[in-house]
PQR file with spaces between the fields and no chain letter, atoms N, CA, C, O and H, PARSE charges and radii, in Angstrom:
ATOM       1  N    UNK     1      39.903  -37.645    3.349 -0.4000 1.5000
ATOM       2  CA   UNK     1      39.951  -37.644    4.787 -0.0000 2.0000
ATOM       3  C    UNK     1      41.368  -38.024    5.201  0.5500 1.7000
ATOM       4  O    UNK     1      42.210  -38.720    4.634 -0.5500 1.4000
ATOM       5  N    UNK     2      41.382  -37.408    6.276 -0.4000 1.5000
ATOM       6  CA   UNK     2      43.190  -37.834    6.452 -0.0000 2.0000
ATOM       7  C    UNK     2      43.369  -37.391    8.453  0.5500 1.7000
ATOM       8  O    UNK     2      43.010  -36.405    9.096 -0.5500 1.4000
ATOM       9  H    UNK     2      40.698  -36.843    6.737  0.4000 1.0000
ATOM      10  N    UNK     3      44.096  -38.701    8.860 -0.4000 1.5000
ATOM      11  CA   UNK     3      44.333  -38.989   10.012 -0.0000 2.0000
ATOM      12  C    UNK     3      45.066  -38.218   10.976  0.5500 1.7000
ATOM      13  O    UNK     3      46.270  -38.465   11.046 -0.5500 1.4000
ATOM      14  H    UNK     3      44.388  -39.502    8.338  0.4000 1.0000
ATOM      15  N    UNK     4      44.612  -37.366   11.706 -0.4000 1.5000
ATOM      16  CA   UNK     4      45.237  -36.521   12.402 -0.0000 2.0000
ATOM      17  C    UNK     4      46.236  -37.494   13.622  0.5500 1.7000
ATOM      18  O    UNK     4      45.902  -38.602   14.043 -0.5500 1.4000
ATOM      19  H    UNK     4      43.634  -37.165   11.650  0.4000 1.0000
ATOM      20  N    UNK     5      47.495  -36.742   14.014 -0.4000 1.5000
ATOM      21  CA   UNK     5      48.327  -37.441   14.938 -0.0000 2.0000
ATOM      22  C    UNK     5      47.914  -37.287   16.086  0.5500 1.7000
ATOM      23  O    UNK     5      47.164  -36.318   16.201 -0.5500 1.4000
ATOM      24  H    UNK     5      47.766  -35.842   13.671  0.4000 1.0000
ATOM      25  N    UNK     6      48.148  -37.990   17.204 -0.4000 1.5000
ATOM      26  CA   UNK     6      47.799  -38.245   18.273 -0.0000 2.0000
ATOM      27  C    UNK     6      47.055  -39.543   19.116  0.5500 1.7000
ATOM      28  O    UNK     6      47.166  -40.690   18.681 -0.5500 1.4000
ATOM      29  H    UNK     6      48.758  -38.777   17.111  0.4000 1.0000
ATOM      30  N    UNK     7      46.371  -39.277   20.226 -0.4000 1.5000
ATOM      31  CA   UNK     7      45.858  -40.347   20.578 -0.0000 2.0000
ATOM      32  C    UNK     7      44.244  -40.402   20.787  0.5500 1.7000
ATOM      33  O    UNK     7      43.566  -41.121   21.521 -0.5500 1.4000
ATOM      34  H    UNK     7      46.280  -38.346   20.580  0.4000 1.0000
ATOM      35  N    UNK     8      43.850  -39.283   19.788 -0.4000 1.5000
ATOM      36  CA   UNK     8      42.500  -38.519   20.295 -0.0000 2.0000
ATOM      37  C    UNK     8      40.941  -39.308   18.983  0.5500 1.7000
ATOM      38  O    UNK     8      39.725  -39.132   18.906 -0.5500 1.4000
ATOM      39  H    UNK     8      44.401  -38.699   19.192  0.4000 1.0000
ATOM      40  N    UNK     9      41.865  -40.068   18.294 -0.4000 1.5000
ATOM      41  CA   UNK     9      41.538  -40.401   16.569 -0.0000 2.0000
ATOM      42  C    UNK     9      40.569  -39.712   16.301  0.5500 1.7000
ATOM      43  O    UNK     9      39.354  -39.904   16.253 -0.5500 1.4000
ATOM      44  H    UNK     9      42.853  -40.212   18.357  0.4000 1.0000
ATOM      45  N    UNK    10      41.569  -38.461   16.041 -0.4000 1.5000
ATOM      46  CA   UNK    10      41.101  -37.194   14.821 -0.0000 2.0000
ATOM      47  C    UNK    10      41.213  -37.087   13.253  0.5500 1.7000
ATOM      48  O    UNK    10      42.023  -37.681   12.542 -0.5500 1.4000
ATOM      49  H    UNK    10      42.556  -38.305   16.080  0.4000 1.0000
ATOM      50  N    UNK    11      40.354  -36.316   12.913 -0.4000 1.5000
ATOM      51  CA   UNK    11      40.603  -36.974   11.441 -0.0000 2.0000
ATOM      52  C    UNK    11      40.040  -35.650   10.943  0.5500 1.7000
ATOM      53  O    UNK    11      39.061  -35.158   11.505 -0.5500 1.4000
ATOM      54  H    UNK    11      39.696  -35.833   13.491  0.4000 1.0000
ATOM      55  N    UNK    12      40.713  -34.972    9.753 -0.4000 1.5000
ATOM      56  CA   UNK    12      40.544  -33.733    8.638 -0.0000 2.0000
ATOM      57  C    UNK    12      39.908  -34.099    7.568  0.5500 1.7000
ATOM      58  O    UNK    12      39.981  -35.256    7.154 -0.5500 1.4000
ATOM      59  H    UNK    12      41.507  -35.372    9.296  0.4000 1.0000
ATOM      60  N    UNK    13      38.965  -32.860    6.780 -0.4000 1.5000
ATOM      61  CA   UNK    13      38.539  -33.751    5.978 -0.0000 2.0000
ATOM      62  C    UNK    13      39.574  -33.068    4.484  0.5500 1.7000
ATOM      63  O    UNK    13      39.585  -31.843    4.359 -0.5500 1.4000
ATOM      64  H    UNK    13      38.905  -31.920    7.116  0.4000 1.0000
ATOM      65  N    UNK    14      40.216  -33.762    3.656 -0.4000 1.5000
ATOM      66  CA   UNK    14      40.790  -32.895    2.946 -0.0000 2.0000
ATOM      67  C    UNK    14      40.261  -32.355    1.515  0.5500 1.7000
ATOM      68  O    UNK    14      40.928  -31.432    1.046 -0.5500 1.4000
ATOM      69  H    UNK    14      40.207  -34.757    3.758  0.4000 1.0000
ATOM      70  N    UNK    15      39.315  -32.738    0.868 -0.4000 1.5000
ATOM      71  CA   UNK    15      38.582  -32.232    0.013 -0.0000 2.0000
ATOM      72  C    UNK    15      37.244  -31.899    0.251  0.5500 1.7000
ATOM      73  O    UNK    15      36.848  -32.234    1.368 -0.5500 1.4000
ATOM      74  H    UNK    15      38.774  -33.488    1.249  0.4000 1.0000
ATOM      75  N    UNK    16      36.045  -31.071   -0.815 -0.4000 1.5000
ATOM      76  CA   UNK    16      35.173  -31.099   -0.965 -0.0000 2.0000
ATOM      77  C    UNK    16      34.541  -30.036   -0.109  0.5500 1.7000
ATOM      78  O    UNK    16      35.363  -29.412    0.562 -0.5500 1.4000
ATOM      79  H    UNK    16      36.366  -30.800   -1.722  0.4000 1.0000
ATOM      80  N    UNK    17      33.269  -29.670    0.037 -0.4000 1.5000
ATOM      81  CA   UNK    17      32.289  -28.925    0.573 -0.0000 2.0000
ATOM      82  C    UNK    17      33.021  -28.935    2.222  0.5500 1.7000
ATOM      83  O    UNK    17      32.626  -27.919    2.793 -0.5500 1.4000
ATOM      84  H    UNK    17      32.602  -30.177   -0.508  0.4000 1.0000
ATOM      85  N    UNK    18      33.673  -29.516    2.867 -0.4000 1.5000
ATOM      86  CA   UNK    18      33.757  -29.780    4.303 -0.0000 2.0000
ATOM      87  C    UNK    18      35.358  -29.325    4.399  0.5500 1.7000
ATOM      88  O    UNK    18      35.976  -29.410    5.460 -0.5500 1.4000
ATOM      89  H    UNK    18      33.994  -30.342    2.403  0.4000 1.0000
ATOM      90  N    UNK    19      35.909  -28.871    3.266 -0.4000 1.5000
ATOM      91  CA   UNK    19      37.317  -29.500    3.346 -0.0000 2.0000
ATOM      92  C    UNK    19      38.327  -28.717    4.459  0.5500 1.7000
ATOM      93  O    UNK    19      38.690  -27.576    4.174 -0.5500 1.4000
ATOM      94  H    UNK    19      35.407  -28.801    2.404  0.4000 1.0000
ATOM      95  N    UNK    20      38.615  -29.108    5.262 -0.4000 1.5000
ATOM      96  CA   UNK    20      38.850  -28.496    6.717 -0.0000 2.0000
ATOM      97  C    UNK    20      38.578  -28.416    7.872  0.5500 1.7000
ATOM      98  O    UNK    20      39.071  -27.866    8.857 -0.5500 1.4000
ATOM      99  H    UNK    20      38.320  -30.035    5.493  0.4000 1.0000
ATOM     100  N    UNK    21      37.286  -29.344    7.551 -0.4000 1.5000
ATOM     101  CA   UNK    21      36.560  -29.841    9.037 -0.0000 2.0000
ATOM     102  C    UNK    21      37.480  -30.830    9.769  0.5500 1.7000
ATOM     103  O    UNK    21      38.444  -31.485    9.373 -0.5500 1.4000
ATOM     104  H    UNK    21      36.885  -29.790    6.751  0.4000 1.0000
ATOM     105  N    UNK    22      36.908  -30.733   10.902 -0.4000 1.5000
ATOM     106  CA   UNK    22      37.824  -31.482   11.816 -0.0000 2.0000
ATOM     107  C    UNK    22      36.928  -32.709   12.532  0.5500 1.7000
ATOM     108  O    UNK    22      35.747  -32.438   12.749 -0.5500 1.4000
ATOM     109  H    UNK    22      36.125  -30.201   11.224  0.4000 1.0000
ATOM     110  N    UNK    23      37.150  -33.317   12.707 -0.4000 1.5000
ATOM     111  CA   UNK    23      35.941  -34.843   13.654 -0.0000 2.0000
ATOM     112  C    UNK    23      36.946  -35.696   14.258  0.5500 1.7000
ATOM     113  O    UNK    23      38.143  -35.618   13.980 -0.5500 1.4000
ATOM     114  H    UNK    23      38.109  -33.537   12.531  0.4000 1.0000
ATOM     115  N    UNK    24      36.332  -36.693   15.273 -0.4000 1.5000
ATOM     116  CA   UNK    24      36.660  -37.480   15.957 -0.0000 2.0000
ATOM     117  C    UNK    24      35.867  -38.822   15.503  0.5500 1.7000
ATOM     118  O    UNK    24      34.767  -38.754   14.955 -0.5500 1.4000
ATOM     119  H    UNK    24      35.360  -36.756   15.498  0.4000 1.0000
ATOM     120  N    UNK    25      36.501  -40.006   15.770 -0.4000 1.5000
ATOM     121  CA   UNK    25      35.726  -41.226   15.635 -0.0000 2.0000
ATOM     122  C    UNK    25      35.563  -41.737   17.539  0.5500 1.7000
ATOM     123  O    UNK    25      36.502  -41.776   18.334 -0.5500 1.4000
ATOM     124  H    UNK    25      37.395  -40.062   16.214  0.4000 1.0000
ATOM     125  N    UNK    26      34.379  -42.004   17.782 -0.4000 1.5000
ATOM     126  CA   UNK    26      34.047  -42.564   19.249 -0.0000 2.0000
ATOM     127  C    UNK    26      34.132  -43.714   18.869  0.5500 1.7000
ATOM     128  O    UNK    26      33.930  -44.106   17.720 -0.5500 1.4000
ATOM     129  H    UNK    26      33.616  -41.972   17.137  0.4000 1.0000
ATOM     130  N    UNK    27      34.619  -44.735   20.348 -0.4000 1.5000
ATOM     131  CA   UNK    27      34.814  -46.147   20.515 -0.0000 2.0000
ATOM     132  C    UNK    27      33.914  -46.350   21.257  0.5500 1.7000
ATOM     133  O    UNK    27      33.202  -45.442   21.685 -0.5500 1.4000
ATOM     134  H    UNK    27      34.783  -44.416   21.282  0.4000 1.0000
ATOM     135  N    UNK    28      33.765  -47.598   21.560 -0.4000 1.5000
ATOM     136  CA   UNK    28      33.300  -49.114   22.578 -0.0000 2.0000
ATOM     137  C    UNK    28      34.087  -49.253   23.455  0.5500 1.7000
ATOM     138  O    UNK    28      35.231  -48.832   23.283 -0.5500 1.4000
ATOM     139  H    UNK    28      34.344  -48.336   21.212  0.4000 1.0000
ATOM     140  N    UNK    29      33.734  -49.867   24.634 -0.4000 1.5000
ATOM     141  CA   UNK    29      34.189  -50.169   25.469 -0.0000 2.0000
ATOM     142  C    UNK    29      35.806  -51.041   24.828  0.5500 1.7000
ATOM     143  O    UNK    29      36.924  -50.801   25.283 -0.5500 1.4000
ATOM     144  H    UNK    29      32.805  -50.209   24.774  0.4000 1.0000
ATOM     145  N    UNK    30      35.549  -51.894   23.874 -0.4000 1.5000
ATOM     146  CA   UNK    30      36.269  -53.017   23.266 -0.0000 2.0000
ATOM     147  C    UNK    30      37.050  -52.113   22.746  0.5500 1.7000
ATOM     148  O    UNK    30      38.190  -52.577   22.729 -0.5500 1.4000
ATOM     149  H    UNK    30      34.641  -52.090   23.505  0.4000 1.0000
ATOM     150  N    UNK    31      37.020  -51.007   22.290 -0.4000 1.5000
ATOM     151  CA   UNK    31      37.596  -50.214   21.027 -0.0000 2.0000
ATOM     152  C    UNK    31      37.392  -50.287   19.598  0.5500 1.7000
ATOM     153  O    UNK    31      38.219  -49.930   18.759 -0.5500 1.4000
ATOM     154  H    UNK    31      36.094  -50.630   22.304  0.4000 1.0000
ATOM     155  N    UNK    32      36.239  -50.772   19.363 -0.4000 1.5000
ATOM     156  CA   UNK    32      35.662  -50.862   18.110 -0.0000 2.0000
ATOM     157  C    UNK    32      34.832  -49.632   18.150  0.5500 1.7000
ATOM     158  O    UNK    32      34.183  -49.180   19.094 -0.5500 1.4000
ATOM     159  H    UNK    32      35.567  -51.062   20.045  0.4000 1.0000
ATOM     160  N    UNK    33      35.029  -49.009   16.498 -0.4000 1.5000
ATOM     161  CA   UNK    33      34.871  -47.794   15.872 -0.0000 2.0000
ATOM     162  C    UNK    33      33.235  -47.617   16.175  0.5500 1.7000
ATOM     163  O    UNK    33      32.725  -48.270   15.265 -0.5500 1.4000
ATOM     164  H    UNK    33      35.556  -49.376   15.731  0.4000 1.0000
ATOM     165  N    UNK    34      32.482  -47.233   16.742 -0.4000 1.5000
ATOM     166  CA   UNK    34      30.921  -46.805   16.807 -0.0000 2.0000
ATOM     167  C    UNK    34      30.338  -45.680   16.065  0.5500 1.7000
ATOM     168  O    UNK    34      29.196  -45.449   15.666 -0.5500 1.4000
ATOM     169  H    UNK    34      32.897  -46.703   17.481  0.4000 1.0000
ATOM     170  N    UNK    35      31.615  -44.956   15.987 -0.4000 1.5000
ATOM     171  CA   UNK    35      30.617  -43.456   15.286 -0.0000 2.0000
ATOM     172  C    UNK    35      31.968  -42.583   14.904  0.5500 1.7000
ATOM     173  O    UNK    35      33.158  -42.739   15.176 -0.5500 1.4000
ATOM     174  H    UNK    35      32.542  -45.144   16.311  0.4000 1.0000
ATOM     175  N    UNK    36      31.334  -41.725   14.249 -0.4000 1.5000
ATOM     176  CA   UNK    36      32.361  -40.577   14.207 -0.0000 2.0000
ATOM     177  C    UNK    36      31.287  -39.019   14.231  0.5500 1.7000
ATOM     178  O    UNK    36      30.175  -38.683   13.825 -0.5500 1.4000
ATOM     179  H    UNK    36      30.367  -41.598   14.028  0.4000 1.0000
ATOM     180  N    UNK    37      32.264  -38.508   14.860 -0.4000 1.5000
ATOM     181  CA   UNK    37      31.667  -36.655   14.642 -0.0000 2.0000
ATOM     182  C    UNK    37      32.404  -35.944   13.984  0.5500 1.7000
ATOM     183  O    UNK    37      33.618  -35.766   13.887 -0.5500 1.4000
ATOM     184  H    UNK    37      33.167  -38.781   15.190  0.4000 1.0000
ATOM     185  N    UNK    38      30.979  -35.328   13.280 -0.4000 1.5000
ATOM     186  CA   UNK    38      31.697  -34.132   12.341 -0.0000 2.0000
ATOM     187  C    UNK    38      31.037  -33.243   12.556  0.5500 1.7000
ATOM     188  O    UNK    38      29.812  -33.333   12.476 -0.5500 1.4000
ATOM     189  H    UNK    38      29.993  -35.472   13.359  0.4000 1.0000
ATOM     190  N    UNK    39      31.716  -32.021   12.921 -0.4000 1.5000
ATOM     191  CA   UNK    39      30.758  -30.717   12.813 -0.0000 2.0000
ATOM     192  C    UNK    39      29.991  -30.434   14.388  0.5500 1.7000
ATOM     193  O    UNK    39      29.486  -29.356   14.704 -0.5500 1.4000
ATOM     194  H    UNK    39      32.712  -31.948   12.986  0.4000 1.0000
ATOM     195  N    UNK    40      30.031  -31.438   15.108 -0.4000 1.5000
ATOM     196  CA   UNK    40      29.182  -31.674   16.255 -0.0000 2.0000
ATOM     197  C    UNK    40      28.256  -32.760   16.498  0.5500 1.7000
ATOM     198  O    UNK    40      27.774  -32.920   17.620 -0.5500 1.4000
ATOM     199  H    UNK    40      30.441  -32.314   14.852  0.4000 1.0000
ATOM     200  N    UNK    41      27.934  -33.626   15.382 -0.4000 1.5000
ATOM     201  CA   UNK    41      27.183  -34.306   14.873 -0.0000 2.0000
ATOM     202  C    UNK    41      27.671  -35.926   15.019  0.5500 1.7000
ATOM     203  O    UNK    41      28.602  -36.489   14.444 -0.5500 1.4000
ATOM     204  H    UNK    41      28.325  -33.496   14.471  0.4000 1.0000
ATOM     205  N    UNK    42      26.770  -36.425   15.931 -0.4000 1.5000
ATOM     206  CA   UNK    42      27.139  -37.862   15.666 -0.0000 2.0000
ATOM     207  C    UNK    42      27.076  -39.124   15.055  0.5500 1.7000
ATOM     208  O    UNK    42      26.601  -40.066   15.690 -0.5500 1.4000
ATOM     209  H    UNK    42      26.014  -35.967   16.398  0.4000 1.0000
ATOM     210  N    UNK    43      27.420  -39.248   14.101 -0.4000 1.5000
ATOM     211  CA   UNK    43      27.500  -40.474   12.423 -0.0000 2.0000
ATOM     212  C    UNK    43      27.619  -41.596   13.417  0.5500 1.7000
ATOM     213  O    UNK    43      28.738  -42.031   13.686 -0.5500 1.4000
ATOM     214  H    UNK    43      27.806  -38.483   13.585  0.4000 1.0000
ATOM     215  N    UNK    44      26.536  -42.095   13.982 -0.4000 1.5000
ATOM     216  CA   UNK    44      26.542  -43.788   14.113 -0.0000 2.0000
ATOM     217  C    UNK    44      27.036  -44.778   13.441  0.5500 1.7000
ATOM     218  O    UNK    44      26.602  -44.671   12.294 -0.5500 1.4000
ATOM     219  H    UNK    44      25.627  -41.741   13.764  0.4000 1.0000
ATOM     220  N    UNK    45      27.731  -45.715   13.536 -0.4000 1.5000
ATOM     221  CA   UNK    45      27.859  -47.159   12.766 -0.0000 2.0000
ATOM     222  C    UNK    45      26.553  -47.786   12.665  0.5500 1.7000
ATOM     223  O    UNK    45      25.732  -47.966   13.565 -0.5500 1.4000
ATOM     224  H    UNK    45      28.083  -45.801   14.468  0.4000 1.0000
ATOM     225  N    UNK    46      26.467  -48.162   11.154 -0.4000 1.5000
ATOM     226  CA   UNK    46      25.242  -49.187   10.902 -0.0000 2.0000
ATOM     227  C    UNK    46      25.238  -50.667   10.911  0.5500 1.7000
ATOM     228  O    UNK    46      25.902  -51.190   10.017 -0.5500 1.4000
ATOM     229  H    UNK    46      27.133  -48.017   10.423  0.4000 1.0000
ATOM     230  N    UNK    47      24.635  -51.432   11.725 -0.4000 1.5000
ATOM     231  CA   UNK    47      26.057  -52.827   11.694 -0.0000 2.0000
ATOM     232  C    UNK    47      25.550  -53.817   10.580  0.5500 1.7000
ATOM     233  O    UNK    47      24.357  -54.034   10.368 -0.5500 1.4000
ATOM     234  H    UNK    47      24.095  -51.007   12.451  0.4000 1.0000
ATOM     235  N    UNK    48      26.521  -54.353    9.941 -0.4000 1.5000
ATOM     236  CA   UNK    48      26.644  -55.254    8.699 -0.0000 2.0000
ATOM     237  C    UNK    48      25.052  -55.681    8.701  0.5500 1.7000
ATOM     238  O    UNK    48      24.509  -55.708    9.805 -0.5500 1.4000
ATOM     239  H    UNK    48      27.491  -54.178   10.114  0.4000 1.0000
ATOM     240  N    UNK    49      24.313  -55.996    7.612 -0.4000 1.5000
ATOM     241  CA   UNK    49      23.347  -56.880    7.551 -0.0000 2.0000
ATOM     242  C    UNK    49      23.557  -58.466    7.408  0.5500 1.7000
ATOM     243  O    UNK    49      24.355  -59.025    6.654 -0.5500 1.4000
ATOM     244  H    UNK    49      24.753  -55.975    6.715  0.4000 1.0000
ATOM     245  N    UNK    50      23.016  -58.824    7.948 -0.4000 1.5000
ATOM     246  CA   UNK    50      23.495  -60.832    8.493 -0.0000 2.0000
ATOM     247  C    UNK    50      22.324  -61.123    6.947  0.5500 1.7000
ATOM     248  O    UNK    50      21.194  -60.801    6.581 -0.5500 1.4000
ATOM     249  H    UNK    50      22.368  -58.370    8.560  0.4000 1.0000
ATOM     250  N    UNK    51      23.514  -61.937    6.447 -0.4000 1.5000
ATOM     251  CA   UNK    51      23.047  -62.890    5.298 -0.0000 2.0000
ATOM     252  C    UNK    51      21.881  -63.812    5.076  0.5500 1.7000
ATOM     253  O    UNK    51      21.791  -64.452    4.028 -0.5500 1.4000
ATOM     254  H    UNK    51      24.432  -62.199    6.745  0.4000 1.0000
């Protein structure tokens, strides 16, 4: 995976079955990472399990 430039946080994927896809990671209000899309598809964050 590899970080596309800008201010949009895009990201390529560079190997494998996908290799050329393009996605975005969505924020929080705060700017903490929540999800990313790939393909159209939105990959939720799963949050840490508490000890």
């Amino acid at each position: 995976m590899g970080l596309l430039p800008g201010d949009d946080d895009g990201y390529i994927v560079t190997a494998g079955g996908l290799k050329g896809q393009r996605g975005f990671f969505s924020r929080d209000e705060n700017g903490v990472i929540v999800g990313a899309d790939l393909a159209g598809r939105l990959f939720t964050r799963v949050p840490a399990a508490s000890a």
